[in-house]
N, C-alpha and C positions, 0 to 999 in steps of 0.2 A: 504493500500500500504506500510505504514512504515514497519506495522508488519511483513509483508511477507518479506522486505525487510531485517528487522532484522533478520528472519529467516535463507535465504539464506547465509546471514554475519554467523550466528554461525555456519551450516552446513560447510561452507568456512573455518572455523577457525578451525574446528576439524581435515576435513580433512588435514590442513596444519601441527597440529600436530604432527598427526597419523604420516604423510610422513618422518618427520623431527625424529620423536622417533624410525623409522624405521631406517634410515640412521645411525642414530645414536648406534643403536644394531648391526649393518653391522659394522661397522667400530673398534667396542670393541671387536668383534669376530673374526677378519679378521690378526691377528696379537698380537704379546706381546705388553703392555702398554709402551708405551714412556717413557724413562727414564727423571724423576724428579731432577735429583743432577748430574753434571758432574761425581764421583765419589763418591759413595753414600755409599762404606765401608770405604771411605779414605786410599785406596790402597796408597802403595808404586813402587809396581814395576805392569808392565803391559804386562811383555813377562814371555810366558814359555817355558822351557828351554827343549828340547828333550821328542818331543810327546810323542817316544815309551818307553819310561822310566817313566816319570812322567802323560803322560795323562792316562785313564779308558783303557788298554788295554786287548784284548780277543784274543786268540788265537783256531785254527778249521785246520780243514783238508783244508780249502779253504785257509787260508793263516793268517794275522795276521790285526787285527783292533785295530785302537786306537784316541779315541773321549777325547775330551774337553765337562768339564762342568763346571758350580760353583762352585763345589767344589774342583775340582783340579786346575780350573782357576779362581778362581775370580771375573778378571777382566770381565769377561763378565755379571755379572750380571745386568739384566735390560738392557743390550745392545741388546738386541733382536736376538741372534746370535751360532750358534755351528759350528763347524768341524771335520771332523771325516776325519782321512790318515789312507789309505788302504794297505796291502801289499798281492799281491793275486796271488795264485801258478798259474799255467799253468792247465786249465781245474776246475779250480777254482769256486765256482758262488755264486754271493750273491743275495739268496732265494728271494722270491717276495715279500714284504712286502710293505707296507704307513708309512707316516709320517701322522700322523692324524693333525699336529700344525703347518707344515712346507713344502716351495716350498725346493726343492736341486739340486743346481747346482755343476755339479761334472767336478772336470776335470783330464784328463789323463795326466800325466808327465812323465813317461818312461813304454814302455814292453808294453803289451796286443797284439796283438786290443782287446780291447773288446766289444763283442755284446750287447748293452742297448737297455730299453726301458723300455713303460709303457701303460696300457690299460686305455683308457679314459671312460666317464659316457655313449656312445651311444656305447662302450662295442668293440671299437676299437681299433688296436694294434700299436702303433709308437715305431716301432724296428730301428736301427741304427747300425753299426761299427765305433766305434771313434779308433784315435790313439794318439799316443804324442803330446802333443799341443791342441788334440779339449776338448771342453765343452759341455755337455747337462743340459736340464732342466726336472727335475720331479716333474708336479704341483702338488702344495696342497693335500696329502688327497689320488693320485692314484696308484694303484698297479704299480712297478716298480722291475726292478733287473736288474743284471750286472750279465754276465758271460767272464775270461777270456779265449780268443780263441787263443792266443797266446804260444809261446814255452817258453818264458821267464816269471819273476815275471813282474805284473803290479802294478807300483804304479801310486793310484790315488787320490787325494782330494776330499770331498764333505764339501759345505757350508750350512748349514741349517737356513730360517731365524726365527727361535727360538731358545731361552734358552734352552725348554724341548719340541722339535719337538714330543716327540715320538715314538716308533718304534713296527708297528703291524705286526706280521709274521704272512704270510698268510695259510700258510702249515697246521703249527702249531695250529693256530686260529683255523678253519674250524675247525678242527677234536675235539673241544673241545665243538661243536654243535651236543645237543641231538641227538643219531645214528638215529630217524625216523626221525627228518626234515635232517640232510644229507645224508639220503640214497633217500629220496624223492628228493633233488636237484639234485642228481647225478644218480639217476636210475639207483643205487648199489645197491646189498644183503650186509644184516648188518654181514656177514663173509667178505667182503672182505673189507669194512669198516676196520673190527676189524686188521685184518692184518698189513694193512695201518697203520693204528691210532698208533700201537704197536712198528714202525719201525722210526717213528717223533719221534728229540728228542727234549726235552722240554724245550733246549734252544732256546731261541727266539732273540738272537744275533748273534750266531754265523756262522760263513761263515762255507759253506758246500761244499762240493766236488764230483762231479757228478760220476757216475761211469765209467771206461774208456772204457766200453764196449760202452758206448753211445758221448765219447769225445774224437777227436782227437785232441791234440794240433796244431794248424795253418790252423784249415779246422771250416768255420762255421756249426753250429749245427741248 
């Protein structure tokens, strides 16, 4: 009886590991590490001064982008955190890509509407029109984009909750998948593949600008 009973005790005790070492792999993954030091380079100052001058800026037919990192900002290092302000022409759109590191909540401050959204994992679509003043969220990880549908420029904010969110374009991506497994997902001939693939360009940042045979400014798409 002890023995058995020993037994059950260690089966018990494994499983309780297992559970705990699992939790534990969940939670290392699930976000940047906790910062250790209130101010771990011994900053001086903690503000930057004129995103679109000093922060990573990029410019596109879609309009103008300009993100925060460590090395333009510093202070975010270990804070677990980026942002990127948007300035985005009228029929403007920013391409469908993930954040593989990072949820992003964005929000509109002046101009658009703009039509968001993002496809979930049971391959679902949560489309929206926000305007000045709203926010949305795009979870961890899923396909997302923003087009502006409005007359004027939109600017807009997004907060990422990582230092290095990221950013997988999906256009771009795909076409970089050997032409027989993408012509097999898409039950394309590898000419028109080729076509396609030719017409991507290899920037995987920048905002893109739809063409206006397919975009009327102030009508959704």
């Amino acid at each position: 009886m002890g023995s058995r009973y020993n037994q059950m005790r260690a089966v018990l005790c494994l499983v309780v590991v297992i559970a705990m070492s699992c939790m534990q792999i969940r939670s290392v993954s699930a976000a940047d590490p906790d910062p250790l030091l209130d101010n771990p380079l011994n900053l001086t100052s903690f503000t930057l001064r004129d995103i679109f001058v000093n922060g990573d800026v990029s410019s596109g037919p879609g309009g103008v982008r300009a993100a925060l990192n460590t090395r333009n900002f510093p202070g975010t290092t270990s804070e677990g955190i980026t942002v990127v302000r948007f300035e985005m022409v009228p029929c403007g759109v920013n391409v469908p890509h993930t954040h593989p590191r990072a949820t992003e909540l964005l929000s509109l401050i002046s101009g658009g509407p703009l039509q968001v959204g993002f496809i979930d994992t049971s391959g679902n679509a949560h489309l929206d029109i926000i305007r000045p003043g709203d926010s949305t969220l795009f979870p961890r990880g899923l396909l997302h984009f923003e087009i502006n549908l409005g007359t004027e420029n939109a600017t807009y904010i997004s907060a990422l909750n990582s230092q290095n969110p990221g950013t997988l374009n999906a256009g771009a991506s795909l076409f970089r998948v050997p032409e027989l497994t993408l012509a097999t997902a898409l039950d394309t001939e590898f000419s028109v593949l080729k076509k396609i693939a030719e017409s991507i360009s290899p920037d995987l940042t920048t905002l893109q600008k739809s063409s206006k045979a397919h975009c009327v400014p102030g009508q959704v798409v």
